[in-house]
C-alpha positions as CSV (number, residue, x, y, z in Angstrom):
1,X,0.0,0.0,0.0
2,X,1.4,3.4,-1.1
3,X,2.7,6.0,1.5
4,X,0.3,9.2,1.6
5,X,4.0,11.0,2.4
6,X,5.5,12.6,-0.4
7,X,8.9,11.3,-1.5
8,X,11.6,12.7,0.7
9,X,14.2,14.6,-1.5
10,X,17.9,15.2,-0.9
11,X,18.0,13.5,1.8
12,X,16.0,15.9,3.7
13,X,13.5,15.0,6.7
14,X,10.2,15.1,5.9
15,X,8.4,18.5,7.8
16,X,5.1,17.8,6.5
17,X,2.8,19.7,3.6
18,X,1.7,23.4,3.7
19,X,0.3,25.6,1.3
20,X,-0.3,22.9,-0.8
21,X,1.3,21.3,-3.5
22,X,3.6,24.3,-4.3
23,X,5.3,24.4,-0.8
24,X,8.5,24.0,0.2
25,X,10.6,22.5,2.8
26,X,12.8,24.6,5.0
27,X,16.3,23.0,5.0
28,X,18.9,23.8,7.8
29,X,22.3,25.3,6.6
30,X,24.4,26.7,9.7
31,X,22.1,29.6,11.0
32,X,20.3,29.9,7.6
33,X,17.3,27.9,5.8
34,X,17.4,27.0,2.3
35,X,14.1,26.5,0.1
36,X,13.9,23.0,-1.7
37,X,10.6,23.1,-4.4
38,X,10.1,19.3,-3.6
39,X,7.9,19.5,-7.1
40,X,11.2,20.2,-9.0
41,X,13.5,17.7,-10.2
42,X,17.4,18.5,-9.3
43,X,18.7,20.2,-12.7
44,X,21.5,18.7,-14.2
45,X,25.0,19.8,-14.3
46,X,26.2,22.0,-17.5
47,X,29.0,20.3,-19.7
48,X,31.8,22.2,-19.7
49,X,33.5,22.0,-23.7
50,X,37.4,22.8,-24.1
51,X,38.6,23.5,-26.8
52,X,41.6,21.7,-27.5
53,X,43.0,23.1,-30.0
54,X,42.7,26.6,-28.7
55,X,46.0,26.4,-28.2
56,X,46.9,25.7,-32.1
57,X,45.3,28.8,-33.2
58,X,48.1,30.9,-35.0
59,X,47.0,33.8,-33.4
60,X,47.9,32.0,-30.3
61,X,51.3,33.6,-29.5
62,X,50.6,36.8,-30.2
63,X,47.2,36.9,-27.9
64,X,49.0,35.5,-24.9
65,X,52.2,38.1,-25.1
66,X,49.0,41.1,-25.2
67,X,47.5,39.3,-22.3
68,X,50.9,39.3,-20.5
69,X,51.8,42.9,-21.4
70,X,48.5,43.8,-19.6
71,X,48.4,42.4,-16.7
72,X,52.4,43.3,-16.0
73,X,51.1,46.8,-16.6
74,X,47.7,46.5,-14.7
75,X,50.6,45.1,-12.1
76,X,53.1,48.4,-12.6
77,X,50.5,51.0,-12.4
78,X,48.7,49.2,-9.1
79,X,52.5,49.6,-7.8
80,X,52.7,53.4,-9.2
81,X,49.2,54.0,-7.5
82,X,50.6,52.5,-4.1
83,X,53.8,54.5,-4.5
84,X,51.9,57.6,-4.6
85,X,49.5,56.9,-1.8
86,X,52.8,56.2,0.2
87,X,54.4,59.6,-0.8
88,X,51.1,61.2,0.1
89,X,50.9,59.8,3.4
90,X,54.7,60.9,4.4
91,X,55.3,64.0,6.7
92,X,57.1,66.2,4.5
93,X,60.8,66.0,5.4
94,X,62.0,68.9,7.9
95,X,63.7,71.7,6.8
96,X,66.6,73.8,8.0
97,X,63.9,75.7,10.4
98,X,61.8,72.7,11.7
99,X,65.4,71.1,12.4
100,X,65.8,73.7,15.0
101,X,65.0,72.8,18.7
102,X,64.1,76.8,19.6
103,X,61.1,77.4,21.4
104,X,59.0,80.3,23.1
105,X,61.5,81.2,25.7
106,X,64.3,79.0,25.3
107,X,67.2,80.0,23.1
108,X,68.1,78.4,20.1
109,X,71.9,78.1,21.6
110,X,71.0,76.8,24.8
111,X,69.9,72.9,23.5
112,X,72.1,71.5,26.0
113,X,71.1,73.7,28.9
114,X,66.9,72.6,28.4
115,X,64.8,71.7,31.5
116,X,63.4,68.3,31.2
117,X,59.9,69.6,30.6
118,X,61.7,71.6,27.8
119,X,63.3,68.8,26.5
120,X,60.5,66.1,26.7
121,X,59.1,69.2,24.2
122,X,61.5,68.6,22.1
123,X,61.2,64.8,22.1
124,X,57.4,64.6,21.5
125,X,58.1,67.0,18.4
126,X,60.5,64.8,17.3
127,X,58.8,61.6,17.7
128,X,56.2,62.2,15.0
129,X,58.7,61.2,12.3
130,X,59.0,57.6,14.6
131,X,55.7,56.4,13.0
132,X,56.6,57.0,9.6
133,X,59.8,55.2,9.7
134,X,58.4,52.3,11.6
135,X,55.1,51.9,9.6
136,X,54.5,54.1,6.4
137,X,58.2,53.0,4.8
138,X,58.4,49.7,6.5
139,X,55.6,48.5,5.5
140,X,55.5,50.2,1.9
141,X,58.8,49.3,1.4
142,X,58.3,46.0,-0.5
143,X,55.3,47.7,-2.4
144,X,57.7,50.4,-3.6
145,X,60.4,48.5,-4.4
146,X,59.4,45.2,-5.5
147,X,62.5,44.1,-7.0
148,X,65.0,43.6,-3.3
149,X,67.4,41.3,-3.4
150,X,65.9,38.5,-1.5
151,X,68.7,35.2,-1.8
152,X,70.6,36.7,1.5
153,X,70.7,34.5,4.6
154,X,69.2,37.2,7.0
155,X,65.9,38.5,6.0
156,X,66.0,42.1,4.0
157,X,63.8,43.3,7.1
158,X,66.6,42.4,9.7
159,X,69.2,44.3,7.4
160,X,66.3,47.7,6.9
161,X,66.2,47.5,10.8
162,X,70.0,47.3,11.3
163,X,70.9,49.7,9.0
164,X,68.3,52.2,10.6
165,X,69.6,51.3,14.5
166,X,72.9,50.8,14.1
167,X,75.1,51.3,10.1
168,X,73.3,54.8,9.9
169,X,75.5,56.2,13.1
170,X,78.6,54.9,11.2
171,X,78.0,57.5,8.4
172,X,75.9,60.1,10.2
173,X,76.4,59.9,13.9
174,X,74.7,62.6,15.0
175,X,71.8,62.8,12.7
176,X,71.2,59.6,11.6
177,X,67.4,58.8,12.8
178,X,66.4,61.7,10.4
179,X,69.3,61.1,7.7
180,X,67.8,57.6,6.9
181,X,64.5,58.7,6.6
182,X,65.9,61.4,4.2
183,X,67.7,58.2,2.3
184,X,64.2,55.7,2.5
185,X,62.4,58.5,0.7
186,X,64.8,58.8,-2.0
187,X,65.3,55.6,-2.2
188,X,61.7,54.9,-3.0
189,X,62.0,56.1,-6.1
190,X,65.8,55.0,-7.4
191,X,65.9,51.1,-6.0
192,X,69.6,51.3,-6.2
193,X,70.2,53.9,-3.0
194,X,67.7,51.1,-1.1
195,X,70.0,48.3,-2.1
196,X,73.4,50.6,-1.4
197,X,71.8,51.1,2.5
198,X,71.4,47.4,2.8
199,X,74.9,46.8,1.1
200,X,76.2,49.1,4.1
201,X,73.9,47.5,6.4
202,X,75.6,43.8,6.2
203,X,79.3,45.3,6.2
204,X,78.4,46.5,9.4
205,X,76.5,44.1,11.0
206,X,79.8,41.7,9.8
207,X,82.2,44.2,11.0
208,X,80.4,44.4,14.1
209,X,80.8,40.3,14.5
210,X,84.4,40.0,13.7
211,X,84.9,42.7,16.7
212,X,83.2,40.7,19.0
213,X,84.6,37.5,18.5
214,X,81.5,36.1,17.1
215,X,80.6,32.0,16.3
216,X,82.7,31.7,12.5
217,X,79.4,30.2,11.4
218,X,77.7,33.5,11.8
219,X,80.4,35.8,10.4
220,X,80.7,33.7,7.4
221,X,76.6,33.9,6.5
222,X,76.8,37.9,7.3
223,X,79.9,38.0,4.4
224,X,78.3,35.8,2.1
225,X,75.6,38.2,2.6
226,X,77.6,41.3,2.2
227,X,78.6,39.5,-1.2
228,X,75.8,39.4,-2.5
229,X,74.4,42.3,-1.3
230,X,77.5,44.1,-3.3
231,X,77.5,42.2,-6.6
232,X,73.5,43.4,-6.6
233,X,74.5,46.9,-6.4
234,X,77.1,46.5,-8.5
235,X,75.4,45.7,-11.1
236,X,72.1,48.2,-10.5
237,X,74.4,50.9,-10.3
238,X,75.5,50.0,-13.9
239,X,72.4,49.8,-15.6
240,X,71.3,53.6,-13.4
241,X,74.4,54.8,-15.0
242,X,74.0,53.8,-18.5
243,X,70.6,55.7,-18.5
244,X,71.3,59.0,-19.3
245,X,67.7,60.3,-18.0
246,X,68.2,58.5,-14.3
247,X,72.1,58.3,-13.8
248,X,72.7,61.8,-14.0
249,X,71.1,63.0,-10.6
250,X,71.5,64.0,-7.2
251,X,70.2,60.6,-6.3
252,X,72.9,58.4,-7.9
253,X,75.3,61.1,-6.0
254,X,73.7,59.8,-3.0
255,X,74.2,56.0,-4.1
256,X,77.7,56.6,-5.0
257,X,78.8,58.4,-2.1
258,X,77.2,55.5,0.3
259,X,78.7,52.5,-1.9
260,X,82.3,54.4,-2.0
261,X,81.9,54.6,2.0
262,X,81.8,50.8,2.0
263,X,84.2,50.6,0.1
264,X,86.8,53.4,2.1
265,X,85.8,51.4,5.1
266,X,86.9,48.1,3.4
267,X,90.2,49.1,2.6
268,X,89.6,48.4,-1.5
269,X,91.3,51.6,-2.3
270,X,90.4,50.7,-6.1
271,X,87.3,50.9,-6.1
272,X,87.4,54.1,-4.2
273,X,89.6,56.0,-7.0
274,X,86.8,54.3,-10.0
275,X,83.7,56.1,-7.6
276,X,86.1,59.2,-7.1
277,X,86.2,59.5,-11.2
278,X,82.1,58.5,-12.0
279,X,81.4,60.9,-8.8
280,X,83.3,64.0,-10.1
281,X,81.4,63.5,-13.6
282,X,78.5,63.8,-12.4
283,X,78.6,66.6,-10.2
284,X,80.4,68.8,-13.1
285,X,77.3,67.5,-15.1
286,X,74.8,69.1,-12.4
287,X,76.7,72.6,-12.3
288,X,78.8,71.6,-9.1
289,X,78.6,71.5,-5.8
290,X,76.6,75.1,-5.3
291,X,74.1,73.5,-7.3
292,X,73.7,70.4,-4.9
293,X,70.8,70.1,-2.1
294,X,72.1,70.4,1.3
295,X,71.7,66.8,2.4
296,X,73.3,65.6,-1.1
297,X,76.4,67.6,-0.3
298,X,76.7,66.2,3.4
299,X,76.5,62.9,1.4
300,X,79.4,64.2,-0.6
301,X,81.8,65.6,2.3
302,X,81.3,62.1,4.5
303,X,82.3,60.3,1.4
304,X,85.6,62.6,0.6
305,X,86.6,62.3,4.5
306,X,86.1,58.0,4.8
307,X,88.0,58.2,1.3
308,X,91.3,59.7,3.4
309,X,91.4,56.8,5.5
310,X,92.2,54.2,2.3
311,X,94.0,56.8,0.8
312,X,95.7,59.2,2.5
313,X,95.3,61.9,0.6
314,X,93.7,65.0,1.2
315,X,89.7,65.9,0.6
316,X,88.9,66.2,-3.4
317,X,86.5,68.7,-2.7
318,X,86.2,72.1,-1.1
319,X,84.1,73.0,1.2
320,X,80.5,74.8,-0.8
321,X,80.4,78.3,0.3
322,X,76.1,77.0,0.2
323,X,76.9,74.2,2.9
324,X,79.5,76.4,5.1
325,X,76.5,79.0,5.2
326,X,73.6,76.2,6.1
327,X,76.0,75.1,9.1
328,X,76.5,78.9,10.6
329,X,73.3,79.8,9.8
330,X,71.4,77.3,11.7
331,X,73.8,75.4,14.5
332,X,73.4,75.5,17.8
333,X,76.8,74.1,18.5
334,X,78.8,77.3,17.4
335,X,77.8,79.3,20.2
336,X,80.2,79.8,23.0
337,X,77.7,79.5,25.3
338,X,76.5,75.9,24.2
339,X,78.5,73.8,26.5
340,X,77.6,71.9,29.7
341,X,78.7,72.9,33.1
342,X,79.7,69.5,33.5
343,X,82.4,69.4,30.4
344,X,83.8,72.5,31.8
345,X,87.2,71.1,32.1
346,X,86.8,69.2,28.4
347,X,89.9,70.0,26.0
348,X,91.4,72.7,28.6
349,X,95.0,70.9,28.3
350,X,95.0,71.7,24.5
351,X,94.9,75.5,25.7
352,X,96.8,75.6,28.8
353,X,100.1,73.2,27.9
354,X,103.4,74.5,27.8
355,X,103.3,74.1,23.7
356,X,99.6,75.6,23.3
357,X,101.3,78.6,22.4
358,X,102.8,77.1,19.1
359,X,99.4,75.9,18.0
360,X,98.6,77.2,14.0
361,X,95.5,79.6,14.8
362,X,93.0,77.3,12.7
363,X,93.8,74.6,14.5
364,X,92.7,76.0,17.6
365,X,89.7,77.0,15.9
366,X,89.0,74.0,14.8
367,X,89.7,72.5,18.7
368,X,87.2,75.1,20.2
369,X,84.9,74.0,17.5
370,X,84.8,70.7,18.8
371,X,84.6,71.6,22.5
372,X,81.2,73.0,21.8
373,X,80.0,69.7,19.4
374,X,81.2,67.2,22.0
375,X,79.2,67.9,24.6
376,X,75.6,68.0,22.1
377,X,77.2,64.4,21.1
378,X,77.4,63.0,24.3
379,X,73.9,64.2,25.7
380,X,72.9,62.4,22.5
381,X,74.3,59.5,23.3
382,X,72.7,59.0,27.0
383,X,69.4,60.6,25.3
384,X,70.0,57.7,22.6
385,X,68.2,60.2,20.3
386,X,70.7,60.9,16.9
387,X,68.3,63.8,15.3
388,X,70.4,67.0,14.8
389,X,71.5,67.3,11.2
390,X,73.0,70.1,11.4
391,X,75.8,69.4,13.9
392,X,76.4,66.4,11.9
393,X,77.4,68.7,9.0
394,X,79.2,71.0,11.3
395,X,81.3,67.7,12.6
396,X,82.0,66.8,8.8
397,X,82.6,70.4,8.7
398,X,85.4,70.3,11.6
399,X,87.0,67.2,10.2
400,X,87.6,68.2,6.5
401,X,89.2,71.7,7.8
402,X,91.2,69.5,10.1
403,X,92.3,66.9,7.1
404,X,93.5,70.0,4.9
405,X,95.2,71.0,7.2
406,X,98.5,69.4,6.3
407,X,98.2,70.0,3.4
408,X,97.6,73.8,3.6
409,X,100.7,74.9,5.9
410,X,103.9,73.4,6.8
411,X,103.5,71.2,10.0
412,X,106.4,69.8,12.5
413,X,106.1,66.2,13.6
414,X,104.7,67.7,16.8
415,X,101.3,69.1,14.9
416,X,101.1,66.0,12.5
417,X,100.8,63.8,15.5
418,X,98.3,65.6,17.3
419,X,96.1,66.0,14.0
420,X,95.6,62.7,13.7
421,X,95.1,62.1,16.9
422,X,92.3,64.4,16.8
423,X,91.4,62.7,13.6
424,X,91.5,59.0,15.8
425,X,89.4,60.5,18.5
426,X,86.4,61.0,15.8
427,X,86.5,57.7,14.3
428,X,86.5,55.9,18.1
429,X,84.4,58.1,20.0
430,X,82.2,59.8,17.9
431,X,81.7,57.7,14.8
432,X,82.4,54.8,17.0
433,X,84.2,52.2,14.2
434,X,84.7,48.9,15.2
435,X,86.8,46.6,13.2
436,X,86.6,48.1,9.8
437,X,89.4,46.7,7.3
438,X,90.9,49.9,7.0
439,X,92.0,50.4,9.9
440,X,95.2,48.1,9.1
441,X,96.2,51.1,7.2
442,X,94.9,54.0,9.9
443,X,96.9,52.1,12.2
444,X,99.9,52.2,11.0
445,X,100.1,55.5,9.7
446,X,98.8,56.7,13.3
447,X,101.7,55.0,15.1
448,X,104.5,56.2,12.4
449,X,103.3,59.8,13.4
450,X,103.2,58.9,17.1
451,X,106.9,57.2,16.7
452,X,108.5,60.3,15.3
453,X,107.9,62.2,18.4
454,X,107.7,59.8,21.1
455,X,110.9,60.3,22.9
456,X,109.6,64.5,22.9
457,X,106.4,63.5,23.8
458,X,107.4,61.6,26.4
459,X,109.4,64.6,28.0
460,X,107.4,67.1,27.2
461,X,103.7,66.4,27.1
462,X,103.3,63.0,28.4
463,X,100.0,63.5,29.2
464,X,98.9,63.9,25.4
465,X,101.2,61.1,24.7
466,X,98.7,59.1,27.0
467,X,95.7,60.0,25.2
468,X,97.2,59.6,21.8
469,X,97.7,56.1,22.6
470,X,94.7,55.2,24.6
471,X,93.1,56.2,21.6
472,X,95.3,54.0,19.4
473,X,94.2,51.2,21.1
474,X,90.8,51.7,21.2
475,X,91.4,52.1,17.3
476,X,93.5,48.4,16.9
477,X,92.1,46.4,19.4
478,X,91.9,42.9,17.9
479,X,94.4,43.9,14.9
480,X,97.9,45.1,14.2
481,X,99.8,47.5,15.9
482,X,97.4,47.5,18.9
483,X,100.5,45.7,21.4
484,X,102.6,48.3,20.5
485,X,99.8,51.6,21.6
486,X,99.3,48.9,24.5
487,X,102.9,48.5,25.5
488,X,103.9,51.6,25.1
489,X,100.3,53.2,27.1
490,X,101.8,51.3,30.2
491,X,105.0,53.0,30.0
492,X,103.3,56.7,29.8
493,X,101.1,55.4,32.6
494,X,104.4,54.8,35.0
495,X,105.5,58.0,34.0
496,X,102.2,60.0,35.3
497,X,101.9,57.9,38.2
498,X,98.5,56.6,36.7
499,X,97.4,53.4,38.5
500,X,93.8,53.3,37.9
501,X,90.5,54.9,36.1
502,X,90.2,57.6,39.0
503,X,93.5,59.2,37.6
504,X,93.1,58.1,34.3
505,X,90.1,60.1,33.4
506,X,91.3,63.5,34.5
507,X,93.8,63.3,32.0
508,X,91.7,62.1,29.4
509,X,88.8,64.0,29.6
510,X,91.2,67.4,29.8
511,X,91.5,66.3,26.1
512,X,88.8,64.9,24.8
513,X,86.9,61.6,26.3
514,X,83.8,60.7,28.2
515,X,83.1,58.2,29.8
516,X,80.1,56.5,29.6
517,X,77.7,53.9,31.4
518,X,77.7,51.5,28.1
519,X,81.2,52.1,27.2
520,X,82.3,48.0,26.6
521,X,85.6,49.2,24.3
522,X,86.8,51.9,27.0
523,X,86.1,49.5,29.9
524,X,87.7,46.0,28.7
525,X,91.2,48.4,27.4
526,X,90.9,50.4,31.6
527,X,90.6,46.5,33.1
528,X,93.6,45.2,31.0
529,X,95.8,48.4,31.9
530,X,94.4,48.6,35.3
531,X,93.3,45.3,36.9
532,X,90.9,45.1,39.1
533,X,92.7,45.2,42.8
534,X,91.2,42.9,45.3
535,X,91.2,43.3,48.9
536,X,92.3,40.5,51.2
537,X,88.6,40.8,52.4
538,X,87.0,40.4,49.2
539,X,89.4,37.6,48.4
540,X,88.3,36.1,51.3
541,X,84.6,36.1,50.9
542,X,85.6,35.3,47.7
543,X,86.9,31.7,48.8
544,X,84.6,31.3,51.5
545,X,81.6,31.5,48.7
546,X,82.6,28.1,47.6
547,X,82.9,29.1,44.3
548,X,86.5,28.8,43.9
549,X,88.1,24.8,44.7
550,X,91.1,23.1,44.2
């Protein structure tokens, strides 16, 4: 006997008629119901015909290289159209005035005098650029510049965040959080500056290795990295060049200068004279160096002073009557009034020695120049903030008058050795080098200057004898040439009476040092020359710990 149920359809249960014949059943799908007309049989599926010989058409070819050409440049302008949202979103970059840290009631002069509500002013204005280094370039980075190397061991983002912490203070140390913003931006639109940063980026962080005795495993992946990372830039660098409409600009003067900074720091004193010749070229081509933005030329001058250290030769360029202006104009470290109270006694020896009076008047200009940028460094450097461009050109400033120098006048042995002393001091304690290649070369010249006037020194100013070579050691630890600064530091020391840091710093810091809380260079070279003393009572409680057994 039939059912009087209907036929239950896709396996649904059976709710029961309504409405009729017409009706239909209410089937459960998550939190929704689909309708099934019961009445309806289930359609059945569409064939689907393909053409086989679609592919045999003679027009075949030629349709599929259209289709590609499209979509590569439905692909290029999406990028363009990213690129430009990216530029849109950027806070312009500062200029000369917003780079000044005067405000209602505080003088302009007085940076290093600020109250901390003053300062934490200062800071907050600052820290608007923080977002759009972390976030807008980060992040668009990749977007921008879709053609980064990516066959290095360490990720690209490991080397963007390294060069933006750490390699930018080896080429602008005391403007570097706002210099490499500068560079990102620019580097958005010529790929090869990007590549050049991360080039200088993996030197550094291999550098940086090698001086701390890191696992060889490691070193070697950083230089296979740094390999690479060259040969890439190498080659882009090339191809910018043999475009007439893109190599010609203040932008490849920027990639240039950066690359031949490796390269000084590497000791490859070829490669520096080849980016000396393409560098000169195109700077004629733009109408010279008056013709160059500000930031280009600071590009410029940090290249020709890193180039002295391979070479030994004086700066290529002079100094831009444009750039000289910008820095006198606008610093804040000129004033006389600029210094701490508490570096009051900084540099005084250079002035109150029995042979201060033989000084060359521009050197002591250039000596008082640097007792006023000290100081701004060093509140820098327990701020960890590295945002006043300007003092960074007036450095660079300061050090190319002090490299002419020898090459302007006539010096004794006497001068020579306290120039590049001087010259020492900025490469340990302000740009803070660490095991670059070059200093093999540094080294040596520095302690032929030092040997020619050791036996005077020794009699007559022992006390900038003692800095000379605490400095020389601090520049040759781990290399050549450092026993000798080390054996011969010891014997100055005897001669002072120097038997710890106590009396040590007085001297130094009457020339020019600081000592600092994270100082790991300054403090392992003070514990080898003056070891730790130990009490009887601290070697006993020392025993009595049970940490030391026979």
């Amino acid at each position: 006997m039939a059912s009087d149920k209907p036929p239950q359809q896709f396996g649904v249960p059976h709710r029961g008629k309504k409405h009729g014949a017409d009706s239909t059943n209410r089937v459960p799908r998550g939190n929704k119901f689909m309708f099934v007309n019961e009445q309806q049989p289930q359609q059945a599926s569409k064939f689907l015909f393909v053409n086989e010989q679609d592919n045999k058409d003679p027009n075949y070819t030629s349709l599929a290289t259209k289709h590609a050409w499209v979509k590569s440049r439905s692909s290029r302008l999406k990028k363009e159209k990213q690129l430009k949202a990216l530029k849109a979103s950027a806070i312009p970059f500062p200029g000369s005035q917003s780079l000044q840290v005067s405000k209602p009631g505080v003088s302009s002069l007085d940076f290093t005098e600020f109250t901390d509500h003053q300062r934490s002013q200062v800071n907050n204005e600052d820290d608007r650029y923080k977002p759009l280094m972390g976030q807008t370039i980060q992040a668009g980075l990749y977007q921008a510049v879709p053609h980064l190397p990516t066959n290095t061991i360490q990720s690209i983002s490991f080397y963007c965040h390294h060069y933006r912490k750490h390699a930018s203070h080896a080429t602008f140390p005391l403007g570097s959080e706002v210099m490499s913003l500068y560079l990102y931006q620019e580097g958005l639109e010529q790929p090869a500056l990007i590549e050049t940063l991360l080039f200088l980026s993996a030197a550094n962080h291999t550098a940086n290795l090698k001086s701390r005795d890191a696992s060889p495993h490691l070193i070697e992946s950083s230089m296979q990295d740094t390999l690479r990372l060259r040969s890439r830039v190498l080659k882009s660098l090339q191809a910018l060049l043999l475009d007439s409409s893109q190599g010609i600009s203040e932008k490849t003067i920027l990639t240039i200068c950066h690359l031949a900074c490796i390269e000084s720091a590497q000791a490859n004193a070829e490669g520096v004279k080849a980016h000396m010749v393409g560098l000169q070229y195109i700077i004629n081509a733009l109408g010279g160096l008056e013709k160059l933005e500000i930031r280009t030329l600071s590009a410029v001058y940090c290249f020709d002073i890193m180039k002295g250290l391979v070479l030994d030769t004086p700066p290529m360029f002079k100094i831009s009557k444009k750039w000289e202006k910008w820095i006198k104009t606008n610093s804040i470290c000129i004033a006389a009034d600029s210094r701490l109270a508490s570096h009051s006694e900084l540099g005084k020896r250079f002035f109150t020695s029995s042979w201060s009076l033989d000084l060359p008047e521009e050197l002591v200009s250039i000596i008082k120049g640097f007792q006023h940028l000290i100081p701004c460094y060093e509140q820098m450097v327990e701020n960890e903030r590295r945002n006043m461009l300007v003092e960074n050109d007036y450095l660079l400033y300061l050090i190319h008058r002090l490299y002419m120098l020898p090459y302007k006048m006539t010096f004794d042995p006497f001068l020579e050795a306290l120039c590049i002393s001087l010259q020492v001091y900025t490469i340990t304690r302000i740009w803070e080098w660490r095991g670059k290649p070059c200093f093999d070369s540094v080294g040596r010249i520095f302690r032929q200057k030092i040997e020619n006037v050791s036996d005077y020194l020794f009699i007559e100013a022992p006390d900038l004898l003692f800095w000379s070579l605490f400095h020389g050691c601090l520049l040759t630890a781990g290399i050549k040439h450092f026993d000798w600064f080390f054996t011969k530091l010891k014997e100055c020391a005897k001669i002072l009476h120097i038997s710890d840091l106590s009396q040590a710093l007085p001297v130094l810091e009457g020339f020019f040092f600081k000592y600092r809380l994270i100082d790991e260079p300054s403090r392992e070279l003070t514990n080898s020359l003056f070891p730790p003393k130990i009490t009887l009572k601290e070697e006993s409680a020392y025993f009595e710990s049970g940490v030391y057994t026979v």
